[in-house]
C-alpha positions as CSV (number, residue, x, y, z in Angstrom):
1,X,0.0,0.0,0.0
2,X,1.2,3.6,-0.7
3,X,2.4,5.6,2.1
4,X,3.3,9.7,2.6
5,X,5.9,9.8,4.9
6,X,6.7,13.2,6.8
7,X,11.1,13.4,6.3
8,X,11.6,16.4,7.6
9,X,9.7,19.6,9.0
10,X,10.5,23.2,10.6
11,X,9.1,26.6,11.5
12,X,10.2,30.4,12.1
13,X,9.5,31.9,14.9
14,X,6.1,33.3,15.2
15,X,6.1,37.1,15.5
16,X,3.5,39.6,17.3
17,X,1.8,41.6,14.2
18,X,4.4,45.0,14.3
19,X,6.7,43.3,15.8
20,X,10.0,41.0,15.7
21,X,9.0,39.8,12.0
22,X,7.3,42.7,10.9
23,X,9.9,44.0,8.9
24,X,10.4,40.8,6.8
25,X,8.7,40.3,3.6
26,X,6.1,37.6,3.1
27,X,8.5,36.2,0.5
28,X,11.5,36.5,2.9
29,X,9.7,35.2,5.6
30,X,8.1,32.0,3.3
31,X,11.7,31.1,1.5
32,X,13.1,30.9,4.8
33,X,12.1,27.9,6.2
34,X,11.9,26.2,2.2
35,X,15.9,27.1,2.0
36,X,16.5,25.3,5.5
37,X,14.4,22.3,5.0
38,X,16.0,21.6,1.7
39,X,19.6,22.3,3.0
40,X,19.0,20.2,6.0
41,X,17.3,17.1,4.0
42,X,19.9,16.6,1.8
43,X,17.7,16.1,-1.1
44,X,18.3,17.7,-4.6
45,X,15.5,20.3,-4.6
46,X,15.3,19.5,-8.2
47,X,14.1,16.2,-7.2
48,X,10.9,18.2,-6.1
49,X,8.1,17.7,-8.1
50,X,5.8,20.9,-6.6
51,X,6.3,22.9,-3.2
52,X,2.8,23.8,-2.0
53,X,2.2,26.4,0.4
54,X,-1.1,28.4,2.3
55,X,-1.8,32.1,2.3
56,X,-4.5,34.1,3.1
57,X,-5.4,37.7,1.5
58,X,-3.0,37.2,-1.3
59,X,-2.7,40.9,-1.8
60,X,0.0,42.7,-2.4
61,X,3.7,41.3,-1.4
62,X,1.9,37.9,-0.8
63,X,0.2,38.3,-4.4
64,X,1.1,36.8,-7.6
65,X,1.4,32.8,-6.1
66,X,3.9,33.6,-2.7
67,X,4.6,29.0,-3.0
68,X,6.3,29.8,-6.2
69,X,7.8,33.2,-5.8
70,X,9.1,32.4,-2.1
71,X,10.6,29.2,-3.7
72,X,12.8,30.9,-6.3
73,X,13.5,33.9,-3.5
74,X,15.4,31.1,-1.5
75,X,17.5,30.5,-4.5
76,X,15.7,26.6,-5.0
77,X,15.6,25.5,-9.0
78,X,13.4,27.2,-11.3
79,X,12.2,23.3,-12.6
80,X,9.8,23.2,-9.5
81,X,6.4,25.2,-9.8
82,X,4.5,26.3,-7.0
83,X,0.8,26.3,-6.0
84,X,-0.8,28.6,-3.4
85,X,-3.8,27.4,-1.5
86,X,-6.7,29.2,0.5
87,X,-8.5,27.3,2.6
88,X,-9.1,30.2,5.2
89,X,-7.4,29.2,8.4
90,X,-7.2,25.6,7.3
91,X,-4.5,26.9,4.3
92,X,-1.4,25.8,5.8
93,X,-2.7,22.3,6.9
94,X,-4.9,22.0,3.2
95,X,-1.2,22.0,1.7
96,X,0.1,19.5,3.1
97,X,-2.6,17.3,2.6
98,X,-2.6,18.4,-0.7
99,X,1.1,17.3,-0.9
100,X,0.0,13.9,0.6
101,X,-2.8,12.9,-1.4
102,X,-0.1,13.4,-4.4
103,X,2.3,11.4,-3.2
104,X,-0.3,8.7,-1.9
105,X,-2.1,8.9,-5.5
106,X,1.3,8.1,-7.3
107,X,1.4,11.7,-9.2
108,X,4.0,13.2,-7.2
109,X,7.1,11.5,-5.3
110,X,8.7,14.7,-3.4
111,X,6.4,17.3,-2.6
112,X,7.3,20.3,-0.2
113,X,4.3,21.9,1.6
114,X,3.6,24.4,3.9
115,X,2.3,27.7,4.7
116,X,3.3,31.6,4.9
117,X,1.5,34.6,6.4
118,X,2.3,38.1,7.3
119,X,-0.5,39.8,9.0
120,X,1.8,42.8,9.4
121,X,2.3,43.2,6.0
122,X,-1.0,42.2,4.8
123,X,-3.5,43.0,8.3
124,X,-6.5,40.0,8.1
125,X,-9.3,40.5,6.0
126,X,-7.0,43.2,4.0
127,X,-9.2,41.1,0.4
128,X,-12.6,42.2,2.0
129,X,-11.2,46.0,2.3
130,X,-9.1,45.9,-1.2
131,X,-12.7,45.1,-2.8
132,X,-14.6,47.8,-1.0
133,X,-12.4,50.2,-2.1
134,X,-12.5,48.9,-5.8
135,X,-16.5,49.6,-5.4
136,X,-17.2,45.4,-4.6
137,X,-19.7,44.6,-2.1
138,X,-19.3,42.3,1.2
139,X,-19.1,39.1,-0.3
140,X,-22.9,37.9,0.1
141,X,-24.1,40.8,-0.3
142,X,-26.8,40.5,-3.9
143,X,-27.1,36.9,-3.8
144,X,-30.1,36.1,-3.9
145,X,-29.9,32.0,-3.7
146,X,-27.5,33.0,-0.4
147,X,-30.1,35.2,1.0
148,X,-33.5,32.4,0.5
149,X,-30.6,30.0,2.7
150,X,-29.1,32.2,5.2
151,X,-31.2,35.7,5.2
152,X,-29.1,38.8,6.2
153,X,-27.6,36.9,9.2
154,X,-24.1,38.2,10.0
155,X,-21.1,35.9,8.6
156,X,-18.5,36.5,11.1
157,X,-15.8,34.4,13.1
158,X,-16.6,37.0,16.0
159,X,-20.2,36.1,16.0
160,X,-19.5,32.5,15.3
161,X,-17.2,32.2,18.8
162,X,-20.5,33.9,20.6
163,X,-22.8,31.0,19.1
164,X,-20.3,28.0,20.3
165,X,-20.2,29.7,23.7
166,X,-23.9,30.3,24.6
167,X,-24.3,26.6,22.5
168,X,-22.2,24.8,24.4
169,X,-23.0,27.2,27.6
170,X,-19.6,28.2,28.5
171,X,-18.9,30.8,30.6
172,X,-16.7,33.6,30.7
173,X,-14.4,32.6,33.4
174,X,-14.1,29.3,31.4
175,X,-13.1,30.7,28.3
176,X,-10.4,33.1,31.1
177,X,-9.3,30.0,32.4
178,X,-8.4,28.2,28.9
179,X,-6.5,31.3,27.8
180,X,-4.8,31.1,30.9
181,X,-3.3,27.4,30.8
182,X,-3.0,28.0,26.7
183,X,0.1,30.8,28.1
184,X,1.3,29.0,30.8
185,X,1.4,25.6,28.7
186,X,3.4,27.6,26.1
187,X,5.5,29.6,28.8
188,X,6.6,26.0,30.4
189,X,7.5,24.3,27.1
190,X,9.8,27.2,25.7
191,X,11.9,27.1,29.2
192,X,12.5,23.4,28.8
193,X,13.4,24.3,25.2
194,X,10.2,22.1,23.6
195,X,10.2,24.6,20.6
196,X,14.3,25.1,19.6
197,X,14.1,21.6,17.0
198,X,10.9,22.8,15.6
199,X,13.0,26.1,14.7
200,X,16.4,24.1,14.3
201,X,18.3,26.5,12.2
202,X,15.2,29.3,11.9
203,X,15.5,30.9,15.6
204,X,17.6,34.0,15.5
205,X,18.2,33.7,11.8
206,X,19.5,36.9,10.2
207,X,16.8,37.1,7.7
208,X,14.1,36.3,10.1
209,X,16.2,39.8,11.9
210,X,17.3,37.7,14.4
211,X,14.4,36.8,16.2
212,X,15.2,33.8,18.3
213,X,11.8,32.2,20.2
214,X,8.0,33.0,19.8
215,X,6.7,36.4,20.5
216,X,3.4,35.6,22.0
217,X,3.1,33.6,25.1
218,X,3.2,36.0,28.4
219,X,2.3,35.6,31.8
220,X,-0.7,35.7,31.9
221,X,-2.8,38.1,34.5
222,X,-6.7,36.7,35.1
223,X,-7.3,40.1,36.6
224,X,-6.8,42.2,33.6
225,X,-8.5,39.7,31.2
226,X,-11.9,39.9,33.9
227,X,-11.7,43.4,32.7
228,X,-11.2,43.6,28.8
229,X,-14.0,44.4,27.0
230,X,-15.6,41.7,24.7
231,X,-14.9,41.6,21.4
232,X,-18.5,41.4,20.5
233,X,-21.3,43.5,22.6
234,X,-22.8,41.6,25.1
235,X,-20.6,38.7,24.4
236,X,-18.0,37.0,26.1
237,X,-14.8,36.2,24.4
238,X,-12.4,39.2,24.8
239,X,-8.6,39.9,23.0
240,X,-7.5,37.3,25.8
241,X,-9.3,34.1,24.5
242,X,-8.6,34.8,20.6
243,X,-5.9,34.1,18.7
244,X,-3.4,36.4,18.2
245,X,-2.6,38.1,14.7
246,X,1.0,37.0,13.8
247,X,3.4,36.7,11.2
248,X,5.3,33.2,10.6
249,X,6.1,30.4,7.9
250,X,6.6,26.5,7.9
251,X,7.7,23.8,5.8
252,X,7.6,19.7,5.5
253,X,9.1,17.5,3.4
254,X,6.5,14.7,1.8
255,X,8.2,11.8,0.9
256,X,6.4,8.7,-1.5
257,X,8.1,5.1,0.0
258,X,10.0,5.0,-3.6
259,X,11.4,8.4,-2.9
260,X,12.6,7.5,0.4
261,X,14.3,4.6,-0.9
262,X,15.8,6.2,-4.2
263,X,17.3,9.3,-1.8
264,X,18.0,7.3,1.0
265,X,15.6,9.5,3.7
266,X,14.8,9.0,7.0
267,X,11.0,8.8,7.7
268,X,9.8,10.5,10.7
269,X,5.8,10.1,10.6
270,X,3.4,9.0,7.9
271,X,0.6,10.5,7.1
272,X,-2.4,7.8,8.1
273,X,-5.0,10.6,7.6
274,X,-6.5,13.5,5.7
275,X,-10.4,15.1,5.5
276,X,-12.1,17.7,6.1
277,X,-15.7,18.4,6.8
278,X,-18.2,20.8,6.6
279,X,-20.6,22.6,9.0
280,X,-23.0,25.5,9.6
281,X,-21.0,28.6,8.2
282,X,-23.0,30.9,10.3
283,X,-21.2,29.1,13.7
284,X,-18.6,28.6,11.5
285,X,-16.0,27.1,13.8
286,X,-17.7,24.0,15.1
287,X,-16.7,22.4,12.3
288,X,-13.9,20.4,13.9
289,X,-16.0,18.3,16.0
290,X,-18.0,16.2,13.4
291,X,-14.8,16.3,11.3
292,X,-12.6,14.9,14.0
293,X,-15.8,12.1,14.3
294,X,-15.6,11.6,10.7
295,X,-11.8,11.3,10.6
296,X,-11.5,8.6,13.4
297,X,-14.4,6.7,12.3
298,X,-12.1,6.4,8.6
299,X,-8.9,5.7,9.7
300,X,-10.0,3.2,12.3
301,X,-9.2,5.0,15.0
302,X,-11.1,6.0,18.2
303,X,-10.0,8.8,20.5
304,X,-7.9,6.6,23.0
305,X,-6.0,5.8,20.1
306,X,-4.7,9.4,20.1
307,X,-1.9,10.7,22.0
308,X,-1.6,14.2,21.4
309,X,-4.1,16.5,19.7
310,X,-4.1,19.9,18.1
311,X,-7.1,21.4,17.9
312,X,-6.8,25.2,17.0
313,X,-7.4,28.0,19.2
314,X,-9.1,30.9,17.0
315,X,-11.3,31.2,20.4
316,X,-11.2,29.5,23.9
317,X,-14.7,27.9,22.9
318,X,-13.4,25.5,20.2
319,X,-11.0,23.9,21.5
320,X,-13.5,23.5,24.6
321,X,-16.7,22.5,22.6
322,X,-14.5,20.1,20.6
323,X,-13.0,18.1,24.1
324,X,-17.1,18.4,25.5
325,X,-18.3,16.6,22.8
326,X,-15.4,14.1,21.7
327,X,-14.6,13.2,25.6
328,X,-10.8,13.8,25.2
329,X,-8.8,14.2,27.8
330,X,-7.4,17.6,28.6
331,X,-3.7,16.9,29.5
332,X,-3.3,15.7,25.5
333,X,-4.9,19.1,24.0
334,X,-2.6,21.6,23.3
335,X,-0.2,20.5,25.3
336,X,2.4,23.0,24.7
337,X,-0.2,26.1,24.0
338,X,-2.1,27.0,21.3
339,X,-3.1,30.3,19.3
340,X,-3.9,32.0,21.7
341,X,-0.6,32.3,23.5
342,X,1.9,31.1,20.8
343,X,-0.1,33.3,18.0
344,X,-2.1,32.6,14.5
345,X,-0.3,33.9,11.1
346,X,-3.5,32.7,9.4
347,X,-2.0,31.0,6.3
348,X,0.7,29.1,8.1
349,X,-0.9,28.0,11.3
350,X,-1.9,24.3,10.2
351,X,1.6,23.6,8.9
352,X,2.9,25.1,11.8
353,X,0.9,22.9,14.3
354,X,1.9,20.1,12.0
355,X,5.8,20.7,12.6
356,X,4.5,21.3,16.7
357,X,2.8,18.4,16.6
358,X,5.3,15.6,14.9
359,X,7.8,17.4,17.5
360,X,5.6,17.0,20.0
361,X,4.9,13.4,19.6
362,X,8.7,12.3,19.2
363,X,9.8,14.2,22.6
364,X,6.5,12.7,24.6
365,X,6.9,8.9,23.4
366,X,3.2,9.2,21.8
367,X,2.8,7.8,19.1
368,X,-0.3,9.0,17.0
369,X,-1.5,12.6,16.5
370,X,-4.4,14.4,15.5
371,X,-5.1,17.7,14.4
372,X,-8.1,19.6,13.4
373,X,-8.5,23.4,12.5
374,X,-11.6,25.5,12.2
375,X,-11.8,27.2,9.1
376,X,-14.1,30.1,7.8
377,X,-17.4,28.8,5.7
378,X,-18.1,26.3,8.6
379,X,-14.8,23.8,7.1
380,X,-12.5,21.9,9.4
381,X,-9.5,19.8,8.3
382,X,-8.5,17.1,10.1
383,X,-4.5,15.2,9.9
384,X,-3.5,12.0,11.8
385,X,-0.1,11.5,12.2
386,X,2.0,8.0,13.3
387,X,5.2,8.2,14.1
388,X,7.6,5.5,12.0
């Protein structure tokens, strides 16, 4: 049977928007980590047969495809094209399954996926403001067929958190309390150096300007977040229990079994699963829970089979909703942090939990992985990892 092996995968630093990596260009920042992996695999990047790579709001210096342009910005052959994906939040992670399914479907033997995203450069939703300047409507906006489905309900990520937490009937303090352990989970695991092989070669690199360890994570201070504001009026998430808007890139090497062989590789994790599901867009990030349901029930697999899982933070009430309703235990979720302390550059955020997540497995003894990203238009992906 075919398999997608994982060889090799790393990660920048992830930067506070306007701040340690705000001064990089997307195509800096993206042909950073595809320079390193290829230098530290050892392969001959015109072995590659495609590098694939998310982004959001392709606008501007992410524009004009950033998987090829950041390719041939890190000085990698021009033989190998490049394909950018949008999959909202899901990008990064959508890439790399991409990558997989070609490798698994015999198309492609080397495939080198990821995801790049500077929300510094290019602030979130900078394609809906672009378009109102140009004289385009919000996106639904005249669509008739969309207004018999959905009426002139709001479509909003912000309103979408709100929904999961009165759905689910979270509380405030509950939502406090995730952010909380999501900082001090990622506080604890960069002092015992859990993040410097993720970023082997990346942290403190010159072109990244030297920024050596991610910006986000801080001690975290339950009285002040008891007195922010919520995002929404009336509602109950706040800045504290969102992700944070970041900048950061990752990359992984997908290797076919023949390619392993022929360039004499070193597996690290195969890829035993990829899907992705749909949901209600107007919740739009509750997704993940039926797709999670719909990914074990394929690959065999129950929840005790799973060691460590990755379930995005975009808001304290996935991740929560998610381990309500699947029954997982706490102490494997996240358990190094999430988005909300360790940040979200949109685009790259699934590979980067990807890299997190092989890493994580291989220093913990685990042995199977899951992770599963909420993505706007009610989506979730979902990847299961097995280390080799």
């Amino acid at each position: 049977m075919a398999e997608a092996y994982i060889v090799d995968a790393l990660r920048t630093p992830v930067g506070k928007r306007g701040k340690g990596l705000a001064g990089v260009h997307p195509l800096d920042l993206a042909a950073a980590p595809l320079a390193a992996l290829m230098g530290r695999s050892g392969v001959d990047p015109a072995a590659v047969d495609e590098v694939i790579l998310g982004c959001i709001d392709q606008l501007g210096p992410q524009s004009m495809n950033i998987a090829r342009n950041a390719w041939l910005a890190a000085g990698l052959p021009t033989s190998v094209p490049g394909t950018t994906v949008e999959r909202q939040c899901g990008s990064g992670q959508q890439a790399v399954s991409l990558a997989a399914r070609a490798v698994l479907s015999g198309a492609a033997d080397l495939v080198v996926a990821g995801g790049a995203q500077s929300m510094s450069a290019v602030p979130l939703q900078s394609s809906n403001v672009a378009a109102a300047a140009w004289g385009f409507p919000d996106p639904f906006a005249g669509s008739r067929r969309w207004a018999r489905r959905y009426g002139e309900q709001e479509i909003s990520q912000f309103r979408g958190a709100e929904l999961m937490a009165r759905h689910w009937g979270l509380t405030r303090a509950e939502l406090e309390g995730f952010a909380v352990a999501s900082h001090e989970r990622a506080l604890a695991a960069q002092a015992a150096g859990a993040f410097e092989r993720e970023m082997d070669g990346l942290a403190g690199a010159p072109e990244l300007d030297g920024l050596a360890k991610d910006e986000g994570p801080r001690t975290p201070d339950p009285a002040r977040m008891a007195a922010l504001e919520p995002i929404v009026a009336g509602g109950l998430h706040t800045a504290a229990t969102a992700s944070q808007a970041s900048d950061g890139a990752a990359a992984l090497l997908v290797a076919s079994e023949r390619a392993v062989e022929e360039h004499g590789l070193t597996p690290r994790a195969r890829i035993v699963h990829t899907s992705a599901r749909g949901g209600d867009p107007v919740m739009m990030l509750a997704a993940p829970i039926e797709a999670t349901r719909h990914a074990l029930r394929r690959a065999g697999l129950g929840v005790a089979d799973i060691d460590v899982f990755e379930v995005n933070e975009a808001f304290s009430a996935v991740p929560l909703a998610w381990m309500r309703e699947l029954g997982a235990d706490p102490v494997r979720v996240n358990p190094r942090g999430g988005a909300i302390a360790l940040g979200h550059p949109i685009g790259a955020t699934g590979a980067r939990l990807l890299v997190s997540l092989l890493h994580t497995l291989e220093d913990t003894g685990g042995r199977r992985g899951l992770l599963t990203m909420c993505e706007g238009g009610g989506q979730a992906d979902v990847t299961v990892l097995e280390l080799v």
